[in-house]
C-alpha positions, 0 to 999 in steps of 0.5 A, a space after each residue: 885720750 890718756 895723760 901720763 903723769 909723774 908723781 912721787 910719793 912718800 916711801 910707807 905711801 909708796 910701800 902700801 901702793 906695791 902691797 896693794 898692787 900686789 895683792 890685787 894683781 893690778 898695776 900701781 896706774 890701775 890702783 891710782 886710777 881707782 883711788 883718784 876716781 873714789 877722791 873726786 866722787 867723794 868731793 864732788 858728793 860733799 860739795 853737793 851735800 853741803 849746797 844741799 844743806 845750805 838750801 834746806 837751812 834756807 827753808 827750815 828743814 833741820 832734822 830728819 824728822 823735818 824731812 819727814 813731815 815734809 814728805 808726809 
């Protein structure tokens, strides 16, 4: 199922969205797609470093090094 959505943009935003299409001979939905995929990766990749991180403070790992003679 697909959703239709409105936005707007700032015009430099809009001016580098029309580049981009340009360049890559993709349509502006194409190029937004690919660019709100890539954000919310990136959230949910640093919500799941940081709750990874919470649990290795919890048990004194640090460093890398603590890493290492833990797997060691």
């Amino acid at each position: 199922m697909r959703n239709t959505f409105t936005i707007s943009l700032p015009g430099d935003l809009a001016r580098d969205l029309e580049r981009v299409t340009a360049e890559r001979g993709v349509s502006r939905s194409e190029v937004v797609r690919d660019s709100l995929r890539d954000y919310l990766f990136v959230r949910r990749f640093r919500a799941l470093r940081r709750r990874g991180l919470e649990k290795a403070r919890r048990k004194g790992v640090f460093t890398d090094q603590d890493v290492f003679d833990l797997v060691s």
